[in-house]
C-alpha positions as CSV (number, residue, x, y, z in Angstrom):
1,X,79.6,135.0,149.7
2,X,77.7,132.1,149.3
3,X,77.5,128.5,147.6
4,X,75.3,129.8,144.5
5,X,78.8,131.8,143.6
6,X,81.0,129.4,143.6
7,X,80.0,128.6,139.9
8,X,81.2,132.2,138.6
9,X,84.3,131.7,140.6
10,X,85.5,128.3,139.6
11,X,84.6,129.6,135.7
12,X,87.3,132.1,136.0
13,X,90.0,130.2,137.5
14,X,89.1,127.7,135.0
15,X,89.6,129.5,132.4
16,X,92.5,131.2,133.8
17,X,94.4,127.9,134.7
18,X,93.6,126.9,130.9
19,X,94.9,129.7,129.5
20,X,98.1,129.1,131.3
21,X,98.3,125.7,130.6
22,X,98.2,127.0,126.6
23,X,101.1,129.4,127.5
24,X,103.0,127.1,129.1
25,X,102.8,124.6,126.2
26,X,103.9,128.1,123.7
27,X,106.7,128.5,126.1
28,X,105.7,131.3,127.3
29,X,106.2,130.4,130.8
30,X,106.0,134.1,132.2
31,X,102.9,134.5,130.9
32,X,101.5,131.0,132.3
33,X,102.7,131.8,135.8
34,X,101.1,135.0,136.0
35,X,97.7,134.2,134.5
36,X,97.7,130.8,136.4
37,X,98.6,132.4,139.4
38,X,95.3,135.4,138.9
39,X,93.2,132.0,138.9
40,X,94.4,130.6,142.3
41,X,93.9,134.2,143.3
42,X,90.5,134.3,142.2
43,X,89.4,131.2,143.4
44,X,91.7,131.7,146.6
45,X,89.2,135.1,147.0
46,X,85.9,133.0,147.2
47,X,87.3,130.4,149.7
48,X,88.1,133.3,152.0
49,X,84.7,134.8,151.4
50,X,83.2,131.7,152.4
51,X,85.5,131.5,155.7
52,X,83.7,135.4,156.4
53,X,80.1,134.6,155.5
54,X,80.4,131.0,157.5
55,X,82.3,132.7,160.5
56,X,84.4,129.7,160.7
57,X,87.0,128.2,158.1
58,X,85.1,126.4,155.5
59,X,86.7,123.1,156.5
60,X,83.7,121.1,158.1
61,X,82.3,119.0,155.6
62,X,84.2,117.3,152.2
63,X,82.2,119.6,149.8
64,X,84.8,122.2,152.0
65,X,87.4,120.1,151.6
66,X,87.2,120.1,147.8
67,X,87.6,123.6,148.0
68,X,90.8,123.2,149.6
69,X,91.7,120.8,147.1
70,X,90.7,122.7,144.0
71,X,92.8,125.7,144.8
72,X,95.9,123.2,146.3
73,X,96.3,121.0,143.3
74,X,96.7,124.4,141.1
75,X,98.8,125.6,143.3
76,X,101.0,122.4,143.3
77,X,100.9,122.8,139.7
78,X,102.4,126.0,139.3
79,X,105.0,125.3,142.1
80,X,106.2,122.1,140.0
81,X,106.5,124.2,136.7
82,X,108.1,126.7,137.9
83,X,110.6,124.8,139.5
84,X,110.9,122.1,136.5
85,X,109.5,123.6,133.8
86,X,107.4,121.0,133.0
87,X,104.1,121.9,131.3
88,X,102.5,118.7,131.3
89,X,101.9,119.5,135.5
90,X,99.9,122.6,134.8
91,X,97.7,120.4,132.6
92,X,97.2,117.7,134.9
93,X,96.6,120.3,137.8
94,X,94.0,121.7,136.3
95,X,92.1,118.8,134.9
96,X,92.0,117.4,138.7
97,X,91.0,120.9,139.8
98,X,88.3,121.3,137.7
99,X,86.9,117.7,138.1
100,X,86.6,118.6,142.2
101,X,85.4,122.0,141.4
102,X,82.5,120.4,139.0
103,X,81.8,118.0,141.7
104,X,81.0,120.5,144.1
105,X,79.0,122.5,141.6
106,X,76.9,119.5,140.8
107,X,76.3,118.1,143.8
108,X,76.7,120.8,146.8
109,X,76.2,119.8,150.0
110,X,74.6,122.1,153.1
111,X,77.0,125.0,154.6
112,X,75.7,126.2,157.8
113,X,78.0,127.8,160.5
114,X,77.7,125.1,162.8
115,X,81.0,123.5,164.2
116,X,81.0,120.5,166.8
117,X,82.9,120.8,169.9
118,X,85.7,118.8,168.9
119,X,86.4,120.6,165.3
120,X,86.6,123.9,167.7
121,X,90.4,123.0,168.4
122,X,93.6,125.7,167.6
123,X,95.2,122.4,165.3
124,X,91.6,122.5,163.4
125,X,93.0,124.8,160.3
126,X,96.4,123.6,160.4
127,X,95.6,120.3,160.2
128,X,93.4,120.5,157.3
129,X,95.1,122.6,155.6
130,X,98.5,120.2,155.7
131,X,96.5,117.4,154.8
132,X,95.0,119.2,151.2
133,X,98.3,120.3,150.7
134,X,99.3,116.5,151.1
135,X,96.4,115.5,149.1
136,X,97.0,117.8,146.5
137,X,100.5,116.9,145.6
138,X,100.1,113.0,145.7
139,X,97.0,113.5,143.4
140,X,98.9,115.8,140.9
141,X,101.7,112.6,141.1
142,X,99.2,110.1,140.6
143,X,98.2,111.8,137.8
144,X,101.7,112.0,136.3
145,X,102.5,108.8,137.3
146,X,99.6,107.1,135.0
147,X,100.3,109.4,132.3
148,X,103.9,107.9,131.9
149,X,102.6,104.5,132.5
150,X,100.0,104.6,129.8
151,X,102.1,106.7,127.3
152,X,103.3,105.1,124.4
153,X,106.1,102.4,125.4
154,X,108.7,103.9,122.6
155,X,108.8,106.9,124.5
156,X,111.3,106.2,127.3
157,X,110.6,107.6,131.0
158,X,113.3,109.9,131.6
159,X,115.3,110.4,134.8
160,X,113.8,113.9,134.5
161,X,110.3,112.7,135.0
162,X,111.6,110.2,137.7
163,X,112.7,112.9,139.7
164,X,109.1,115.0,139.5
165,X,107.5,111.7,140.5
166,X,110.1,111.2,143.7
167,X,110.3,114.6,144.7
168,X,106.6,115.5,144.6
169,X,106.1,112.1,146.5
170,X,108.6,113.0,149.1
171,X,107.0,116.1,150.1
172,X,103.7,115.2,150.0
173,X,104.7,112.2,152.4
174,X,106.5,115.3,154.1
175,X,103.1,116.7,154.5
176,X,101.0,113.7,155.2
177,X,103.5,113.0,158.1
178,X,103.2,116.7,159.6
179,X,99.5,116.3,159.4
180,X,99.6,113.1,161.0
181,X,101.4,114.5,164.3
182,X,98.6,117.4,164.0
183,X,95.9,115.3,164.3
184,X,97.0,112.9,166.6
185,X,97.7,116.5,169.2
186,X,94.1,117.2,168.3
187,X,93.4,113.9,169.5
188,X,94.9,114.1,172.6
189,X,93.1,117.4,172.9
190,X,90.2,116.7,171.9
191,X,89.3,112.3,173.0
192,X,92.3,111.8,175.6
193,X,94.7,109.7,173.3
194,X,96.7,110.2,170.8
195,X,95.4,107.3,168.9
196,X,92.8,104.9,168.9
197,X,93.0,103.1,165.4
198,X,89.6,104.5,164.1
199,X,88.9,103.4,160.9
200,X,90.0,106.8,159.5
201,X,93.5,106.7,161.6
202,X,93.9,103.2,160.3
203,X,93.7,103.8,156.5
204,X,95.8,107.0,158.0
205,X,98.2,104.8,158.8
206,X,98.1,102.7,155.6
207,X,98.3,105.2,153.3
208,X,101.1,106.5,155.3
209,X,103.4,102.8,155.2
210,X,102.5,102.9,151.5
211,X,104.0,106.2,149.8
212,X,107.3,105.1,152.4
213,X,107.3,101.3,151.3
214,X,107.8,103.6,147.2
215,X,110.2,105.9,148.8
216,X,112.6,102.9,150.2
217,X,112.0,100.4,146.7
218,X,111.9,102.9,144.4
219,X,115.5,102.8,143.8
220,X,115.7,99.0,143.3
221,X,112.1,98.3,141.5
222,X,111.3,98.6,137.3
223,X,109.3,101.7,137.0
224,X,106.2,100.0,135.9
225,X,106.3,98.5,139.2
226,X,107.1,102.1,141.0
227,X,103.7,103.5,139.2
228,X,101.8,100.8,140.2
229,X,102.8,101.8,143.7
230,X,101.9,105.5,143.2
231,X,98.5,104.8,142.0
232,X,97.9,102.1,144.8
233,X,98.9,104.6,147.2
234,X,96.8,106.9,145.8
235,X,93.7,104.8,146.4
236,X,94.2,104.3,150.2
237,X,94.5,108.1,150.1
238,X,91.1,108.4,148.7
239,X,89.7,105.6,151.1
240,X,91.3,107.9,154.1
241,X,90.3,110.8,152.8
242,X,86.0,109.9,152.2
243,X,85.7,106.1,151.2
244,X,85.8,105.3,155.4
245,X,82.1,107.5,155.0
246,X,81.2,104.8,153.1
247,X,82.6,101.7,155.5
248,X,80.1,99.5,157.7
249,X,83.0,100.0,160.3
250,X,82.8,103.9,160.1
251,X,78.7,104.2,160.6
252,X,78.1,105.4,164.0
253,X,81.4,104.8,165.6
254,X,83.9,106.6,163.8
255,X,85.3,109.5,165.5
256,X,86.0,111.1,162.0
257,X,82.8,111.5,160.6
258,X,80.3,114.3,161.0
């Protein structure tokens, strides 16, 4: 398995998650959980073939990230469904999905099967992996969140919706909390403390204080105002996950870049 393949792969669970995303909106909701299930699969298959041809979990760079992402966010999609019945998420999951997948076809970066000393650590995959999982829900409530915010204003926000918005948040705070402990082990491990504020552990750190400044207001704040938060949040997530590449503060003395 290789990167030219991951075209052929992403068509399918494309395709697949669209398909399901019809279904779902036909209430047929069987039928959308099964065939947008066969494109997680699908797209699950490659990610695995890439951990085999690389020898190591495709995790290294943010091209390998997306990858994580991709098949996460449809995954958080189908969850939210199935558990609300909601077929606007599916939707939403697989725009985002697609939009990382196209990024990566686009513009691919180099895979080889080198791995640094310090990415050769146990909490390496666990880590990662808890942190797209993270990523991938708060993105799929971002999404959500502007959609009710930029819907028509006679159409009321129900307590219904409310509740996907709090519920994904919690447990994709959840998730960004686990994966803060992980790394900060792997610190220890890996540089001798647990932290250092490095400008990736410090927008960490903010985007951390932001989703639980929402979860402690949002029961006294307008919901415009609880939106607003979301897609704030959302912003220092994106700035912790690759905008620090991009930081005169990050260049040459980050820990976290590679």
């Amino acid at each position: 398995m290789n990167w030219e393949h991951l075209i052929y792969y992403a068509l399918i669970a494309a395709i697949s998650w669209t398909i399901g995303s019809i279904f779902a909106f036909k209430q047929r909701r069987t039928a959308a959980l099964i065939i947008s299930c066969m494109g997680s699969a699908v797209f699950l298959i490659y990610i695995i073939g890439m951990w085999i041809s690389l020898q190591r979990p495709p995790m290294r760079t943010l091209g390998e990230t997306r990858l994580w992402y991709s098949l996460f966010l449809s995954m958080a999609g189908i969850l939210v469904y199935a558990r609300w019945k909601y077929p606007w998420m599916l939707t939403f999951s697989t725009v985002l999905a697609v939009v990382f997948m196209c990024i990566n076809i686009f513009k691919p970066e180099i895979h080889d099967q080198s791995l640094m000393p310090a990415l050769q650590s146990a909490w390496f995959i666990p880590h990662v992996i808890v942190y797209m999982m993270a990523y991938a829900l708060l993105g799929a409530v971002a999404v959500f969140a502007l959609y009710l915010w930029l819907r028509p204003s006679r159409q009321v926000v129900t307590a219904k919706e409310m509740s996907i918005c709090d519920n994904l948040v919690r447990i994709g705070w959840a998730f960004l909390t686990l994966g803060i402990v992980m790394g900060a082990l792997w610190a220890k491990q890996a540089w001798g403390d647990y932290w250092s504020w490095d400008p990736k552990e410090t927008w960490a750190a903010a985007t951390w204080f932001s989703y639980l400044l929402y979860l402690h207001l949002r029961p006294w704040v307008h919901n415009d105002y609880a939106f607003a938060l979301i897609l704030f949040s959302f912003i220092l997530l994106q700035m912790c996950w690759y905008g620090i590449n991009y930081l005169p503060s990050a260049q040459g003395s980050s820990i976290h870049t590679y």
